[in-house]
C-alpha positions in Angstrom: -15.4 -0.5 -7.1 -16.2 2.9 -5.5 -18.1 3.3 -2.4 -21.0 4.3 -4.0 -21.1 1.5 -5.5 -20.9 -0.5 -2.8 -23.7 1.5 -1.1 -26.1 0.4 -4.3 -25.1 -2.9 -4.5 -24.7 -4.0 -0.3 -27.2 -6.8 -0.9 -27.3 -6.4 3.0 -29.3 -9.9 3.2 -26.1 -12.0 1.9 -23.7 -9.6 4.2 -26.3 -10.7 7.3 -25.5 -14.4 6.4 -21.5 -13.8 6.8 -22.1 -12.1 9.5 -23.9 -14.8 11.2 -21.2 -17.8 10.1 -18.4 -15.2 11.4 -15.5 -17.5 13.8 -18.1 -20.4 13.7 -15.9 -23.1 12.6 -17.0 -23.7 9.6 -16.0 -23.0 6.1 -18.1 -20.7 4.2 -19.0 -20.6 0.8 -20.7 -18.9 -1.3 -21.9 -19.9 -4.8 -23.6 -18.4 -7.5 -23.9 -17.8 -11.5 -20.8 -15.5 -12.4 -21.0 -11.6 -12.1 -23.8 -12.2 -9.3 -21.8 -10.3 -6.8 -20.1 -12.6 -4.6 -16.4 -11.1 -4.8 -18.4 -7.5 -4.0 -19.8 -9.5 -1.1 -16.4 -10.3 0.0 -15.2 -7.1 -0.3 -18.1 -5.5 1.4 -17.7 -8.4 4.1 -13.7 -8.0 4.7 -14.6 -3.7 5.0 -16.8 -4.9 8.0 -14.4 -7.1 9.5 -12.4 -3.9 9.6 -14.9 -1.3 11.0 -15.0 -3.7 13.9 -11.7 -3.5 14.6 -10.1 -6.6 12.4 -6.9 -5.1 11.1 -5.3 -5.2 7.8 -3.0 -7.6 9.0 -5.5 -10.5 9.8 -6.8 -10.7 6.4 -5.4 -12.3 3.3 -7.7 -12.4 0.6 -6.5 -14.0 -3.2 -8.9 -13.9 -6.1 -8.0 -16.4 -8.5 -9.5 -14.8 -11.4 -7.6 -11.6 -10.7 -4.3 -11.5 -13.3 -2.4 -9.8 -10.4 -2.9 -12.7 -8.4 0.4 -15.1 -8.7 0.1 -18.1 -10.7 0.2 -21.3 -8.5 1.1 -24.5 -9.8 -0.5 -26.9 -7.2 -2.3 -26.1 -4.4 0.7 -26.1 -1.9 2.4 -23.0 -3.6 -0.7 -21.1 -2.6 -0.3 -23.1 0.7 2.9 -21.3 1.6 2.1 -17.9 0.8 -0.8 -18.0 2.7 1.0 -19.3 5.7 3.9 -16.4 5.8 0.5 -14.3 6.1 -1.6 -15.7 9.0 -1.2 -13.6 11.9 1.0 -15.3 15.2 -1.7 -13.7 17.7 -5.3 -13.7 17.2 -7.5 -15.1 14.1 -6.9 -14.5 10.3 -9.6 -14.2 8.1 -8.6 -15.9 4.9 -10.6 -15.0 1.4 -10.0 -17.0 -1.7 -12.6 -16.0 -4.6 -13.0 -18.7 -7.5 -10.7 -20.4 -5.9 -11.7 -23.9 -8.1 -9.4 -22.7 -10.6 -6.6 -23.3 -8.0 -5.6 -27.5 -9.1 -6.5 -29.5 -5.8 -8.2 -26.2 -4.5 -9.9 -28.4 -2.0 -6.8 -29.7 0.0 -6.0 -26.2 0.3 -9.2 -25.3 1.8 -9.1 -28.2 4.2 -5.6 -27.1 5.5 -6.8 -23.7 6.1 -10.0 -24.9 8.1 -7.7 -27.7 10.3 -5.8 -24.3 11.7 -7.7 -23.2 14.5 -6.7 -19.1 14.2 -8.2 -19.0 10.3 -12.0 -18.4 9.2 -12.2 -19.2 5.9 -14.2 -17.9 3.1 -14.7 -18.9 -0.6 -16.4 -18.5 -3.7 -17.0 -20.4 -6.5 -19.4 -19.8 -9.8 -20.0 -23.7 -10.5 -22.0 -26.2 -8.3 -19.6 -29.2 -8.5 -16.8 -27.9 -6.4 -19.9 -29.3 -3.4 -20.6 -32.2 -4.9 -16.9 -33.9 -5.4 -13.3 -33.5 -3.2 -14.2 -30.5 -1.5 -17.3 -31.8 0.5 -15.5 -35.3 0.7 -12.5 -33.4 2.1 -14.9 -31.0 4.7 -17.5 -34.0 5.5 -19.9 -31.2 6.7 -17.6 -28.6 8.5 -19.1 -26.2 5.6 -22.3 -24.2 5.3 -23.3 -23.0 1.3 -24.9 -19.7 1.0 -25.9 -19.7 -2.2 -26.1 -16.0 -4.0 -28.4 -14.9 -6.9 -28.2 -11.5 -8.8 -30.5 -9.0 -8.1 -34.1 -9.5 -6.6 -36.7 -7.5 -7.4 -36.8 -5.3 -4.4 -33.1 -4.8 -4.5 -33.3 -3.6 -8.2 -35.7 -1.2 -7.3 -33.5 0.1 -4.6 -30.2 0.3 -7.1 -32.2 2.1 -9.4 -33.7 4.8 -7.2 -37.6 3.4 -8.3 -40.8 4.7 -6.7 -44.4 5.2 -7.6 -45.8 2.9 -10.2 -43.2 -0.1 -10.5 -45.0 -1.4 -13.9 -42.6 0.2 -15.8 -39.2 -1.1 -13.7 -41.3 -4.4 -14.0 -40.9 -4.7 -17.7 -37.3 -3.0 -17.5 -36.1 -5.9 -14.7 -37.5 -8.8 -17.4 -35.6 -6.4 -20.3 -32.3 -5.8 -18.6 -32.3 -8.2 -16.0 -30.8 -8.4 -12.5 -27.0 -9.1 -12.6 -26.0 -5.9 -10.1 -23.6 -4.2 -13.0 -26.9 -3.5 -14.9 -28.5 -0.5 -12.9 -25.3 1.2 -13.6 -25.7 0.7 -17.1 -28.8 3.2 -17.0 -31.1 1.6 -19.8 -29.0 1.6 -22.3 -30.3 -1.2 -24.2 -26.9 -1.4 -26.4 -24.5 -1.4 -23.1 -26.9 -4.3 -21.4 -27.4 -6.2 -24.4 -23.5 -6.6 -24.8 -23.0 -6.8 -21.4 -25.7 -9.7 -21.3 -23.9 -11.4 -24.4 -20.3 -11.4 -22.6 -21.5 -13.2 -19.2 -23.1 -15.6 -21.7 -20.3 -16.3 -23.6 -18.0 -16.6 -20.8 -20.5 -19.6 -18.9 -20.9 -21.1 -21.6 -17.0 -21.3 -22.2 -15.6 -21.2 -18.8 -18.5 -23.0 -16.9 -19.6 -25.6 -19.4 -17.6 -26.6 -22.2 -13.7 -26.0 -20.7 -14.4 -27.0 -17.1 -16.7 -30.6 -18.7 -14.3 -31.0 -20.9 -16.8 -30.4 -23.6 -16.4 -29.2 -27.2 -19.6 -28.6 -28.9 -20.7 -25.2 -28.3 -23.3 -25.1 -31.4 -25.2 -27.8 -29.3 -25.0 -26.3 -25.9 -26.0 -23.2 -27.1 -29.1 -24.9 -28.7 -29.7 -26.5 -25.5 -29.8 -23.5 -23.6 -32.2 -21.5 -25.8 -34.3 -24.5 -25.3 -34.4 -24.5 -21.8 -34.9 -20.9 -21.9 -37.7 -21.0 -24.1 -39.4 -23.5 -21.7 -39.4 -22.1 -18.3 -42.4 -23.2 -16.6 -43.1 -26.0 -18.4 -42.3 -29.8 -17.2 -39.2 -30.8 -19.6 -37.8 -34.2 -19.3 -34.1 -34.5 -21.1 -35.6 -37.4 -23.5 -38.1 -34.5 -24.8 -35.2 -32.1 -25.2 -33.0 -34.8 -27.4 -36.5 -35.3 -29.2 -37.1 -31.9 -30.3 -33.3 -30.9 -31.1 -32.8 -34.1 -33.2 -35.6 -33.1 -35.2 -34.6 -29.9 -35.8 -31.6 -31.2 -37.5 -29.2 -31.6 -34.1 -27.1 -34.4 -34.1 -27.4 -35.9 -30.6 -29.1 -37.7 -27.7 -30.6 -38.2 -24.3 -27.5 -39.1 -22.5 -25.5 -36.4 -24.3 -28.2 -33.6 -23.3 -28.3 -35.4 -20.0 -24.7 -34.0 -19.5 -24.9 -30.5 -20.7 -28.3 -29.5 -19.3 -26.5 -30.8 -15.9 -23.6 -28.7 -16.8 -25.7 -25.4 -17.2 -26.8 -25.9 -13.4 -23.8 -26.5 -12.1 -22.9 -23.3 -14.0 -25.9 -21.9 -12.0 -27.5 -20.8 -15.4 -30.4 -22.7 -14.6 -32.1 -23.5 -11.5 -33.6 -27.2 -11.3 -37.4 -27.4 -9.4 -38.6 -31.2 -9.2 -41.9 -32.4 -8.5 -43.4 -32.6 -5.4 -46.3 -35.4 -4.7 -48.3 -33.4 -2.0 -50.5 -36.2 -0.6 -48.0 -38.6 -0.6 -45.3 -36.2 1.1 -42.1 -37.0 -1.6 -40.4 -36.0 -4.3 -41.0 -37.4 -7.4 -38.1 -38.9 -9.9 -39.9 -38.2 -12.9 -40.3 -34.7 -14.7 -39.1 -31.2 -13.3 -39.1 -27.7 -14.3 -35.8 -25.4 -15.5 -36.0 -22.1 -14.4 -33.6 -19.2 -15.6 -31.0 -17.8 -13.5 -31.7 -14.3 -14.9 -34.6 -13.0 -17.3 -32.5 -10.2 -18.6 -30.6 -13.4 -20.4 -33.7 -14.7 -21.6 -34.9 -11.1 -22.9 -31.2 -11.0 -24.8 -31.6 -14.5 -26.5 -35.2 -15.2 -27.6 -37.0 -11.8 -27.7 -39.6 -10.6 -26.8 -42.2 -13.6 -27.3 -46.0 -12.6 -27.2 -48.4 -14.3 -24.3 -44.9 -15.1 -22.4 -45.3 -12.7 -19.5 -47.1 -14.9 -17.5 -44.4 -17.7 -17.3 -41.9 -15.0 -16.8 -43.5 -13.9 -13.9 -43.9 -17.7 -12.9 -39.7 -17.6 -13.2 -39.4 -14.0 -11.2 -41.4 -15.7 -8.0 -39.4 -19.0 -8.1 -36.0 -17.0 -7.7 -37.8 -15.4 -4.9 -38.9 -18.2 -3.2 -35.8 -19.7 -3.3 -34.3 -16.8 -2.0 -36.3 -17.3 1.2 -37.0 -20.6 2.0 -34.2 -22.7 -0.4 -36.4 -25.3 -1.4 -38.6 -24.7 -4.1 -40.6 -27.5 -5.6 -43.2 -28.0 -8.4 -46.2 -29.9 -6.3 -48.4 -32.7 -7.9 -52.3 -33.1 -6.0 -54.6 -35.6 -7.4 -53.6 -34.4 -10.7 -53.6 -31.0 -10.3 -50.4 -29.2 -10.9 -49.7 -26.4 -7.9 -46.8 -24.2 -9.0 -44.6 -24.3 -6.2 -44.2 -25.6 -2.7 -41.7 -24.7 -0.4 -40.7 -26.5 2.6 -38.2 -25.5 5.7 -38.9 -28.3 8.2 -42.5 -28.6 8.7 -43.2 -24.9 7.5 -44.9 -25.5 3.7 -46.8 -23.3 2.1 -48.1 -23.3 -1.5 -48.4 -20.6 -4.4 -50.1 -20.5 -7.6 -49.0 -18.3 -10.0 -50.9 -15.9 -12.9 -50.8 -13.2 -14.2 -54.1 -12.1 -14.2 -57.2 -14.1 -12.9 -59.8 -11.4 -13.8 -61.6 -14.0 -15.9 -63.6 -15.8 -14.3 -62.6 -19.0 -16.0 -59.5 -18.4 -15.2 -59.7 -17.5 -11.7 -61.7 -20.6 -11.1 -59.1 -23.0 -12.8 -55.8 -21.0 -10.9 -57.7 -21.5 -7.3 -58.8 -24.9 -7.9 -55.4 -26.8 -7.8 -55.4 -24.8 -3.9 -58.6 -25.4 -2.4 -58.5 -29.0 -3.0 -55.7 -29.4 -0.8 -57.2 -30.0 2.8 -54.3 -29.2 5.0 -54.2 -25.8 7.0 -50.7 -24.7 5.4 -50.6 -21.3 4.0 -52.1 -21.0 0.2 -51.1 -18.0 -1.7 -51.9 -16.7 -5.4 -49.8 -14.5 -7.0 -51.3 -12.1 -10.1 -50.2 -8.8 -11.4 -54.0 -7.8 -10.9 -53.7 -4.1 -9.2 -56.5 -5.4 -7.1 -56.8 -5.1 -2.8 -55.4 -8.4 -1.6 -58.5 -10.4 -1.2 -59.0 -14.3 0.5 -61.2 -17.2 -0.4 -61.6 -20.1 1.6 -58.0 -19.8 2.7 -56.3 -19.1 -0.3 -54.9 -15.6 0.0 -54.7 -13.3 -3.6 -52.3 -10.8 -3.2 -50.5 -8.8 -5.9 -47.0 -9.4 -7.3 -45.3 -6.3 -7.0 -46.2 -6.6 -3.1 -45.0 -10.0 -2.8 -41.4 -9.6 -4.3 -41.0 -5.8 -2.3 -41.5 -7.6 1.1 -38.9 -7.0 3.5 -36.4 -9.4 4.1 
């Protein structure tokens, strides 16, 4: 990757993050849906080490995706050439991207973090290498920062875009956000094929081989499902409904496994409900949300009246971008879209994409104003109006919400 390229693509929030976890002993680790930039992050990362005077010599860095990269039969071969690399005075900064494909990765990673001269860094495209060994074996000594592809904002800045962002709107739902696609300069042949071969590669890499799973027909079918039903609550016994009537041979406990295996894949994001009076999360129900609407665009079209649950899908990646916990909240029978909650900061959004109807605007406040707590309350439209307030609930446009500064 050239520099200028680097330039485009600094995603200078994530860098901020490494930055902030730098010699803190703790192992960082940054996840993400595949070709979301975390090795660039790395790479952008390891040039700042440098800059501040880190040399060459206290940085090893293995990607084992990378063909050049020696193949390792256990985790201990890897082990050893690591070790003849660690610098005798001062600390080595150890990088190892996708490193779950390393067998027993996570006893490596643990005997890199037990030296007290090593910071180490890792990547991984699949949620279970924190849910199994690896967080057994680091019992907290790790902090997750947890990487999306492009935002909104950033897109705009890759591409160059000022003036009236309607149009790199409908191109960011079109083409989508993974950070290759700017590059690709609307060429809706390039994208679509570049779309199809991260698909592809999840679907084989992230689901079926890693799960140990062989029917792709059905996972596939699962997928456009979920995909077809962002913003609506889905419960997996509905998904085995609708598929086995449609002629797929399966059932609940069989989708159970692969809709979990497209989040671990990061492919999907998972909100759950949120009772706000009662303060808890709720077991029953949730919403899917996809990773990437560029993916969407590529696999079901161009559907009429769906703009408004696409826009619904942009602001939940957003939100989770800056608070982490996104949830779908449940009021006396109202449904508010999302809540988020960082410690005893919550606020609450609706989401629309127009309100100029009266009915409507009544109906998307509603769900807002009859919560009586002094947390912010925000409605989100793609109405080109002033922002405007009413009885607490602040309207503001979308464009301005998702080009806030960091």
């Amino acid at each position: 990757m050239d520099n200028s390229e680097k330039t485009i693509f600094g995603r200078p929030y994530y860098v901020r993050q490494l930055e902030h976890w730098r010699d803190h002993d703790l192992v960082k680790v940054v996840t993400g849906v595949r070709r979301c930039g975390k090795s660039t992050i790395l790479e952008i990362f390891r040039d700042s080490l440098k800059r501040a005077g880190v040399p060459d010599s206290r940085i090893v860095a293995l990607n084992f995706e990378d063909p050049d990269t020696p193949e390792f039969s256990s985790w201990r071969d890897a082990w050893n050439l690591i070790k003849q690399q660690i610098a005798t005075h001062g600390k080595t900064y150890v990088f190892l991207d996708e490193v779950q494909r390393l067998p027993e990765f996570e006893k490596l990673v643990d005997g890199l973090h037990s030296r007290k001269n090593i910071d180490v860094y890792v990547t991984g495209s699949n949620a279970n290498m924190l849910s199994g060994d690896l967080a057994t074996f680091l019992s907290g000594r790790y902090v997750e920062i947890k990487m999306q592809p492009l935002s909104f904002r950033e897109y705009c800045n890759a591409i160059g875009a000022t003036g009236d962002y309607t149009r790199h709107y409908l191109d960011y739902l079109r083409f989508g956000s993974f950070p290759y696609v700017p590059s690709l300069r609307g060429d809706a042949r390039l994208v679509g094929e570049y779309l199809d071969g991260i698909y592809n590669t999840v679907l084989v890499k992230d689901v079926l081989r890693r799960r140990k799973m062989t029917d792709a027909g059905l996972v596939d079918r699962i997928a456009r499902f979920l995909l077809d039903n962002i913003g609506n609550l889905t419960s997996l016994r509905n998904i085995a409904t609708s598929l086995s009537s449609a002629g797929a041979r399966t059932n609940g406990n069989t989708v159970e496994g692969y809709v979990d295996a497209l989040c671990d894949a990061f492919l999907f994001l998972k909100a759950p409900r949120y009772d706000i009076r009662g303060r808890d999360v709720l077991t029953s129900g949730c919403k899917y949300y996809a990773v990437d609407m560029g993916l969407r665009y590529r696999l079901l079209g161009n559907r009429s009246g769906d703009s408004g649950r696409m826009l619904e899908n942009i602001v939940y990646l957003e939100l989770l971008r800056r608070s982490g916990n996104v949830m779908v909240g449940q009021h006396d029978g109202r449904e508010v879209d999302f809540v988020t909650r960082d410690g005893d900061d919550i606020r609450y959004y609706q989401v629309a994409e127009t309100v100029r109807d009266e009915t409507t605007r009544m109906r998307e406040y509603a769900p807002l104003l009859a919560i009586r707590d002094h947390y912010p309350k925000t409605l989100i439209t793609l109405d080109m109006d002033l922002p405007a307030s009413n009885n607490g609930v602040h309207q503001v446009n979308a464009y301005d919400f998702l080009l806030e500064g960091e």
